[in-house]
N, C-alpha and C positions, 0 to 999 in steps of 0.2 A: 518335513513340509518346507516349500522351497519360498524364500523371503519374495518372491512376486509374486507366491498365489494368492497372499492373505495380509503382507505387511503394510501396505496402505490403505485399504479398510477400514483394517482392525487400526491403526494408528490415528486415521481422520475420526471414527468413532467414538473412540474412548476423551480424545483431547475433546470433543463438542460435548460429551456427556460431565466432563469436570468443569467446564468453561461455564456449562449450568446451571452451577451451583450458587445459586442468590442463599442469603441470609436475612430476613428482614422481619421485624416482630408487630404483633396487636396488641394495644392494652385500648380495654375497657375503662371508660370514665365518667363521671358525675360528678353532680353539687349540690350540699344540703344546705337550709337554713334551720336554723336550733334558735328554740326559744325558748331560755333557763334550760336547756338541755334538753328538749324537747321537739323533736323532729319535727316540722308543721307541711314541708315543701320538698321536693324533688323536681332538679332540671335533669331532663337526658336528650341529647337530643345529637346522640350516636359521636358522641364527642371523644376523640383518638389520645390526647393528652390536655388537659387542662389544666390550666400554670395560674390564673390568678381570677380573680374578680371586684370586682366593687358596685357599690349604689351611687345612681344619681338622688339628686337632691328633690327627684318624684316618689322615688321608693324604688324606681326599675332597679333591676339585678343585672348587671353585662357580666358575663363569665368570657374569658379570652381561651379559646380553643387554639394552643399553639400549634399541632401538630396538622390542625387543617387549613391556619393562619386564617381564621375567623373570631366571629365576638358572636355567642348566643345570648339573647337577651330576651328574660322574663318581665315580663309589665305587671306594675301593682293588681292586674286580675287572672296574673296565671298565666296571658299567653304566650307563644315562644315562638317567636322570629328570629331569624339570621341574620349578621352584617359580615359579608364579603367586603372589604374594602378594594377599590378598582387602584390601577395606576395611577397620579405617580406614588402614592401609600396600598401598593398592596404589601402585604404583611411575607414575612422571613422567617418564622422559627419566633413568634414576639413569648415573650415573658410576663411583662407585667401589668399593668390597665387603671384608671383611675378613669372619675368621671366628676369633673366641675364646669362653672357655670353653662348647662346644657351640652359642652361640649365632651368627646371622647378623648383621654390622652393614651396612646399606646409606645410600650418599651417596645420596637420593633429589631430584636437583639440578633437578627439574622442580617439582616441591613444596616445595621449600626446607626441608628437614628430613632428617635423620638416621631410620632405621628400623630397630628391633631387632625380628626376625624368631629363633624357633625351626627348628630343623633340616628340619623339613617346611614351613617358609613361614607359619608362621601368625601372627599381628604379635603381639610381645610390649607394645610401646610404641613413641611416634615423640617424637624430640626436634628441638627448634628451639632456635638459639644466636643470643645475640644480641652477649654480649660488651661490650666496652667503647663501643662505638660501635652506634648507634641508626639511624644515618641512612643507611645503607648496607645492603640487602637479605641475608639472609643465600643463602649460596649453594653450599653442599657440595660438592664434589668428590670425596673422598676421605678415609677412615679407618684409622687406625691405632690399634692398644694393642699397648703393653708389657706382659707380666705383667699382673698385678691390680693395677694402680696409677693408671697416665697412657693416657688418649685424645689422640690429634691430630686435630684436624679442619679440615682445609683448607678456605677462604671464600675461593671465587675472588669474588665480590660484593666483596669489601672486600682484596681483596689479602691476606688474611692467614691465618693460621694461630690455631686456640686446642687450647690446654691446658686438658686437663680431667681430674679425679681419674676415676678408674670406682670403681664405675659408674653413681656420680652425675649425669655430664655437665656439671657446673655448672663454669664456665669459666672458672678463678683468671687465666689469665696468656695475653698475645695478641704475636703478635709479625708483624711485618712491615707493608708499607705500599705503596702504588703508586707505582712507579719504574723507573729503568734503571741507578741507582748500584749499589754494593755493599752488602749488606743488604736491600735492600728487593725487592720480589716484581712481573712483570708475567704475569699469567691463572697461576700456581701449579696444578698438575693432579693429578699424583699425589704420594701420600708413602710413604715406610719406615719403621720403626722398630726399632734394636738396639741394646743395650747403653749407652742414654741418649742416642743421636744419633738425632736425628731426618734424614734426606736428603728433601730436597724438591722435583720439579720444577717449576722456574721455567722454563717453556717459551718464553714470547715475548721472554725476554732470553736463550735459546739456554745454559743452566746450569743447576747445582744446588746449593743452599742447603744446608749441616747449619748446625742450630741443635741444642742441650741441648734436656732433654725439660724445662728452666724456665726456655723461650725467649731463652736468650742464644744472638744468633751468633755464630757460629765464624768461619764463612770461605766464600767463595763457590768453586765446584768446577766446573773447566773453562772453557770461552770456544766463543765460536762460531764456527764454523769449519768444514768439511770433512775433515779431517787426522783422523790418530786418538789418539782422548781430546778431539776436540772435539766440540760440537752443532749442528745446527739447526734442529730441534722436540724436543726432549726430555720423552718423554711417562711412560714405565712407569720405576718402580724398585723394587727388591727388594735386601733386606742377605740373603744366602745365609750357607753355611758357612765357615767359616777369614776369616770378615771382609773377603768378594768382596762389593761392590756391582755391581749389574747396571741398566743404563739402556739402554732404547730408545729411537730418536731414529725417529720415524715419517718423513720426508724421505728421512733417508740409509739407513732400511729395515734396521739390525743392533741388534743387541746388543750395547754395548760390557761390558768387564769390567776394574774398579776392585780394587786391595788397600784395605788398612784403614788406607793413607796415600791412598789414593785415585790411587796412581798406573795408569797404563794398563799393563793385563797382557793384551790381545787382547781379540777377539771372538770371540762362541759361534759355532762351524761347525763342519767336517768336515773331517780331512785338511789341515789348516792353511790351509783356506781359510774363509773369513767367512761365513754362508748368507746370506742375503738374502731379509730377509723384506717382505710387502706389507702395507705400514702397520703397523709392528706398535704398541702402544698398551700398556696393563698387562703388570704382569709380578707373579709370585709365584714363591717359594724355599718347598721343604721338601726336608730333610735333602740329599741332592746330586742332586733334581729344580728345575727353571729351567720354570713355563709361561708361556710367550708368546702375549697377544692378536693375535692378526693380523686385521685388516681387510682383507677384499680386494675385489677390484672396481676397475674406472677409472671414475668418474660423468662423467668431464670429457671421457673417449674417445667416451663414448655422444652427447652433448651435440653434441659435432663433429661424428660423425657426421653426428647428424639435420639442420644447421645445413647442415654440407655437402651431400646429399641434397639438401637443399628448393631451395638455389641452386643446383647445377648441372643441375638438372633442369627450370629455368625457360625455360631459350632450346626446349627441346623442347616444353615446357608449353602455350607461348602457340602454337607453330608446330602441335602437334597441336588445339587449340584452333579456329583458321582452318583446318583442313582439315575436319575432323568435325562441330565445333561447338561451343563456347564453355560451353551446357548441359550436355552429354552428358560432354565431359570431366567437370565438375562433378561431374556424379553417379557417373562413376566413380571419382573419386578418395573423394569421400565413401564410397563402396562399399569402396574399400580403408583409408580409415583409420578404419569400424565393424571391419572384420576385425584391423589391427593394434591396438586398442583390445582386443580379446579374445586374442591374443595376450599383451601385457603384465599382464591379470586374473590370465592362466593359467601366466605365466613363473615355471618353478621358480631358474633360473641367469640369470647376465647375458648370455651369451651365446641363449639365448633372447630376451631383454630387448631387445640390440642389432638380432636380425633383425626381429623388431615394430614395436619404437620409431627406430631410427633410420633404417633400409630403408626397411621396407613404409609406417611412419610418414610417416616425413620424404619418399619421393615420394607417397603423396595428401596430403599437405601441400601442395604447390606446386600445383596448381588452386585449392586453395581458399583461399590465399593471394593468388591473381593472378588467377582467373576473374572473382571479384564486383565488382573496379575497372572490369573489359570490361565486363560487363554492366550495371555501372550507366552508364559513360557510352555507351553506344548506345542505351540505350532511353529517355535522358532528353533534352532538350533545355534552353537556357536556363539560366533559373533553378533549374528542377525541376532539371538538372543538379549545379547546386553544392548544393542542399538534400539529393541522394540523395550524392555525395560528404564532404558533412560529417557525415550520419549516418552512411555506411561508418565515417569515421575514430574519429566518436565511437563506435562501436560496439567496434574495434578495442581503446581504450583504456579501455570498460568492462569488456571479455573480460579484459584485463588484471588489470582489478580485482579480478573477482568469483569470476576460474578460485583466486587461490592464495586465496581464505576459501572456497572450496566443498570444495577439492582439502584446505588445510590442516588442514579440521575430520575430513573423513573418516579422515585419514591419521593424525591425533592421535588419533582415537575408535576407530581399528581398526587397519586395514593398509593400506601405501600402495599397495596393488595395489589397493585398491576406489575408490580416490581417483578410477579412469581408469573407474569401473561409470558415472558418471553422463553421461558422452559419449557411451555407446552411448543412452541415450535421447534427448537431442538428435539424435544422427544423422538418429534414425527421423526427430523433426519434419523436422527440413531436408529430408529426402527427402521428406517430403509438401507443406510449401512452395514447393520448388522446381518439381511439375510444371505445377503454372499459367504458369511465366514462358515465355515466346517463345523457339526459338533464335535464334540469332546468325546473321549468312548465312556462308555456308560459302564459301569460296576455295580451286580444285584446282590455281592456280597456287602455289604454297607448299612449296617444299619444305626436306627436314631435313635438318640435317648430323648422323647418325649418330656417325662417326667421331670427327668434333672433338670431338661432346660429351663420348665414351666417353675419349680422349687429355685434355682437359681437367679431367674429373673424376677419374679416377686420378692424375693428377698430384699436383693439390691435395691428395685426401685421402694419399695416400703423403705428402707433406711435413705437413702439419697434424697426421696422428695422431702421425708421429714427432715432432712438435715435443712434443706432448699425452704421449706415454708417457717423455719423457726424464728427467723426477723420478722415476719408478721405475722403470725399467730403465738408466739412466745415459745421458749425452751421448756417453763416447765407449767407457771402460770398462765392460764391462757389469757393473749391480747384480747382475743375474739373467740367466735366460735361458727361452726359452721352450723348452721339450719337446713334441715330438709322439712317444708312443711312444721310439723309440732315437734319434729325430732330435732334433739341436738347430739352431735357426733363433737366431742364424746362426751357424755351425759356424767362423767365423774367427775367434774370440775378440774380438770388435769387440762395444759394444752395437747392439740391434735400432734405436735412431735416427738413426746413419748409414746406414745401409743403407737405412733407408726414405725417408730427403731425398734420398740421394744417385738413389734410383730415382724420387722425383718428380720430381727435376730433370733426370734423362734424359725422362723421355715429357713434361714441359712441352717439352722442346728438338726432341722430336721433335712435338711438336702444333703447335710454333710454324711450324716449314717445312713442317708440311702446311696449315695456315694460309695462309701466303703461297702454298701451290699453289693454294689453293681461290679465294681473291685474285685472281692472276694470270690465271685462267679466265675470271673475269666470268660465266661462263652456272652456274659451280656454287654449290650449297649451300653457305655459310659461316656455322658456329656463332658467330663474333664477327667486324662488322665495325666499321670506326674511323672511319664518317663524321660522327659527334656527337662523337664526341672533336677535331675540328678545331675545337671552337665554344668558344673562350675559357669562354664562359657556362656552358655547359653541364658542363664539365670543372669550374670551380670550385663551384658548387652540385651535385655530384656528392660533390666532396672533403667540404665542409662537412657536408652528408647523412651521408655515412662516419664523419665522425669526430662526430657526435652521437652516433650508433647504437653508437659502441664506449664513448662516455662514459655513455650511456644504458644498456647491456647492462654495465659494468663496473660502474656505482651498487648497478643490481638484485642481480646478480649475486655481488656484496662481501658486499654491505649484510646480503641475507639471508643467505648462510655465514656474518658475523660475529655478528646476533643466535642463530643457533642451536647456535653453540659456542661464543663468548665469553660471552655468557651464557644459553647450556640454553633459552633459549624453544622454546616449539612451535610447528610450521610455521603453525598457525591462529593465536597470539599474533605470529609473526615478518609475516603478513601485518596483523593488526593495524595494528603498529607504522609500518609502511611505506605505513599509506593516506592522512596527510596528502599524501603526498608526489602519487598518482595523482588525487585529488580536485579538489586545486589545478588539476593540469596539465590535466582533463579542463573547470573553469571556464575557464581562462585559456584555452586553443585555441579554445570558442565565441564568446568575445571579440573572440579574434585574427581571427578569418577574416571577422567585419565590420570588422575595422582596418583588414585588409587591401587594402578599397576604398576606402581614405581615403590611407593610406601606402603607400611601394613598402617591398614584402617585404624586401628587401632590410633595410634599416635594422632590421625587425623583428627579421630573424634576430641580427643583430648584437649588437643589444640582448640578445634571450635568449642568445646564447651568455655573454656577458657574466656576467649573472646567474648562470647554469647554474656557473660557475666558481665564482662565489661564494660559490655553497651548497654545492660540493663542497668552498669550502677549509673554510665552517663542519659541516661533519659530521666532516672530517677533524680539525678539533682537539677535538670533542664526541666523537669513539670513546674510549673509554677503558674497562678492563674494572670494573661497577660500574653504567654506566651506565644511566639508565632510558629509556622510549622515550619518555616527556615531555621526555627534554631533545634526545633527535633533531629533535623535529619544525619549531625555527627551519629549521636546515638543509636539512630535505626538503620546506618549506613555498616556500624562498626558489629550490630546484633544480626545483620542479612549475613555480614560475613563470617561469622561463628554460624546461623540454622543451615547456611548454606555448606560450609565444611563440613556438617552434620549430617546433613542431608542424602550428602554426593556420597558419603562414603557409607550410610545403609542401605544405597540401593541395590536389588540382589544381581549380581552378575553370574556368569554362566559357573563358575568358581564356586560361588558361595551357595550355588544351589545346588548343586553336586556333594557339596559338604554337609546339607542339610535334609536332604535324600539317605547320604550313607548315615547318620544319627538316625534317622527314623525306618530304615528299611527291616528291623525287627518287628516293627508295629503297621502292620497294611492291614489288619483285618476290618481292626472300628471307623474306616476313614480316615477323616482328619486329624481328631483326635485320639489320640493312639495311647496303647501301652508304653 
């Protein structure tokens, strides 16, 4: 096939179908009130992440909805209004909320400033604090006043806390500094104030700080740990009545409760048992109500999913692919992930979310993940070959680039359901690019293992999700439990993540001896067989591949949860931040893959891994909470140039698939997966 009949097509096609690739998640959220452990109230009110709340001094409840940069507010009779706040205090990514005399005070930690807001939302004035120290961003978290005297304001930017008179704001006395000793603060989150103590959560050293409201420390409160009266994220606190502290520790999902020594006096539940709640976050006291933020949703359940989906559905993929056609699958899977795209626009709950996004999602993913590498090397020859495979790759890793600045600007400037609107217009293109290109010839010798895939894929995800749900429902003792109706799953007092390893690890045991029957046949269908795994070669550049892809998915993956909670960036700033890193790697791979005919790959990879280490130890000791993204970018300059040596030299060229051809041409019968 001659590189003008199909090479720019197929090239504008496949780079709009990677370029498509947004990333962005839902969680589910609420807020209870407990009275002595006893549920009385539930706000909902379609709330994406809520970070804190407190009572005015009527009884109302403001719950701060960060993620919609709103305040929902329940009135001493239940009802539920909204406060939008307009210009010049519209809200950023806020944190934290208090509420004294009538008025609202907001951590608005996306803008770096404090926000005094009136009863109905409408901005009274915005303060920014700068304190003893200049050189460190300020970065609010949370607000406290005592009385008409003293403000606290938490600056995770600088580790510290400032004291400030009201309701002047001007900031006499600062205390605290970045550390893991005693005394000093690591990402500080929420705070309390009573009776001249201030209680502080110091969350990533697993404790809590009281300091004087004229910043002398006292004493640090707790250690970390699992036991109770210990922590290990400690996020909400609240000083109640009779001189109870209450702290939530989002991890271990309760509410612990402190006397006015701070000793452990239980946890808020029912019936002398602990409730268990999902992520809970903020906490506020009036008179002997306790309301708790709870976060819910798994983001990290959805994720597996989809991950899972796309590879287990790949030995089916390529198999129905060689039977029908290499195109046609194509277009149906694009057909299915324009339908799951409108699905997740129109997702009110996660579980909606998960049937979209990580089902319907993540299988037409896998065509159009694996279709475009078939199709470009059949229709190309030669050289035309490796120029249509280095633009796939480079394409790959511009989609990369350009999906979280498209997806992150949407998602900051509205909602992140509209983030996934601009793939349904891509769709449409690729489906008009795509009918010019040729099918692929079709093979009726080719058939599927239904069964092993069905046994293989259950497997995994029954063990993968329960590895994934065991932080919040527990490893062995269950945190919680799931309800359906009267039923609870699972009904032997066990948590739900034994029960879900232990049943993936029965159907892997039984997919394994249907394996070996399918094996032992010769004339059947076998979803995996193990004739490339004999090839020394082959087996260790498999490994190597492996563990880039978890070093490369762990970087991503960290990097942006820690710029967007360690310090409040927005997904469009946290992609910012992160584009040294893909720039680089995208230069250094077109480099690579003319190196690549000078030097055996081999050495290449070496060398990048090398580097890659390197720049992961320098990010590792450049994290620190405070930090700016001018000082990341050594680190993810010096890790672009190790994924990018890495990169450039797996991509397959006309060479290496000639070489991979002669390995496998014993085995054409079962399709892809071969003898």
């Amino acid at each position: 096939m001659s590189l003008k009949r199909g090479k720019r097509r197929n090239a504008v096609s496949i780079t709009a179908f990677f370029i498509s690739l947004l990333l962005l998640c839902a969680r589910e959220a609420g807020a209870f009130q407990i009275v002595e452990g006893r549920p009385v109230a539930e706000v909902r009110a379609e709330m994406q992440m809520p970070t804190d709340a407190a009572f005015a001094e009527s009884g109302a409840l403001y719950v701060l909805d960060g993620y919609q940069n709103r305040i929902v507010v329940r009135d001493p009779r239940g009802r539920i209004r909204i406060l939008s706040p307009k210009a010049p205090c519209a809200l950023n990514r806020p944190l934290g909320i208090t509420a004294h005399g009538g008025n609202i005070y907001v951590a608005d930690t996306g803008n770096r400033r404090v926000c005094e807001l009136d009863e109905e939302g409408r901005c009274l004035r915005t303060i920014t604090l700068t304190g003893r120290d200049t050189k460190t961003p300020f970065v609010p978290s949370d607000i406290a006043i005592e009385g008409a005297r003293r403000v606290v304001v938490v600056d995770r930017g600088s580790s510290r806390i400032h004291l400030c008179p009201y309701p002047s704001f001007d900031p006499d006395e600062t205390f605290g500094d970045w550390g893991k000793s005693g005394g000093v603060l690591n990402n500080p989150y929420l705070v309390a104030i009573r009776q001249g103590n201030i209680f502080l959560t110091d969350m990533m050293n697993g404790r809590l700080v009281q300091v004087t409201t004229e910043g002398v420390f006292l004493k640090d409160l707790g250690e970390r740990g699992v036991r109770e009266g210990q922590f290990v994220r400690p996020k909400g606190v609240a000083a109640g009545v009779r001189g109870r502290v209450f702290v939530s520790d989002s991890t271990l999902g309760v509410v612990q409760v402190f006397d006015t020594e701070f000793r452990y006096r239980g946890t808020v539940g029912t019936g002398g048992s602990p409730r268990r709640f999902q992520h809970p976050a903020g906490l506020a006291a009036y008179q002997n109500l306790l309301a708790v933020v709870e976060q819910r949703g798994n983001v990290v359940t959805v994720l597996v999913l989809l991950s899972l989906m796309t590879a287990a559905f790949v030995p089916t993929s390529q198999n129905l692919g060689e039977i029908y056609g290499q195109k046609k699958l194509f277009t149906l899977g694009l057909a299915f992930f324009g339908i799951s795209m409108l699905i997740i626009i129109a997702s009110p709950n996660l579980a909606v979310l998960v049937v979209g996004y990580s089902i319907i999602g993540g299988l037409a993913a896998t065509p159009l993940v694996t279709v475009p590498w078939i199709i470009m090397n059949r229709l190309f020859e030669g050289w035309q070959k490796d120029v249509a495979l280095l633009s796939l790759s480079t394409a790959a890793v511009a989609g990369s680039l350009t999906g979280p600045f498209v997806g992150g600007y949407i998602a900051t400037a509205s909602d992140w359901r509209w983030a996934f609107a601009p793939q349904l217009v891509v769709v449409i293109i690729i489906w008009v690019l795509i009918q010019p290109v040729t099918e692929t010839e079709r093979r009726r010798d080719v058939t599927i293992d239904w069964m092993g895939g069905l046994l293989s894929f259950l497997g995994l995800a029954a063990v993968l999700v329960g590895i994934t749900l065991a932080a919040e429902y527990g490893w062995w003792t269950p945190k919680k439990v799931i309800r359906i109706g009267s039923l609870i799953i699972p009904p032997f007092g066990l948590s739900i993540t034994p029960i879900l390893m232990a049943t993936g690890a029965v159907l892997l045991t039984i997919f394994a001896f249907y394996w070996r029957r399918q094996t032992n046949k010769g004339d059947k269908a076998s979803v995996w067989r193990v004739g490339l795994l004999r090839r020394r070669d082959f087996v260790t550049g498999l490994i190597t591949s492996a563990l880039y892809a978890i070093a490369a998915a762990g970087l991503t993956f960290t990097l942006y949860l820690f710029l967007q909670t360690a310090l409040n960036l927005t997904s469009f700033d946290t992609s910012l931040s992160v584009l040294p890193f893909n720039i680089v790697m995208i230069v250094v791979m077109l480099a690579t893959f003319q190196l690549g005919w000078r030097i055996v790959p081999k050495y290449i990879i070496q060398v990048g891994l090398v580097i890659l280490g390197f720049g992961l130890w320098l990010l590792y000791n450049a994290l620190a909470p405070g930090i700016s993204p001018l000082q990341l970018a050594p680190g993810l300059i010096v890790a672009g140039i190790g994924g990018g040596l890495i990169v450039g030299s797996e991509i397959p060229d006309d060479a290496k698939l000639e070489n991979l051809k002669a390995m496998c041409d014993t085995c054409k019968k079962h399709g892809v997966y071969r003898k």
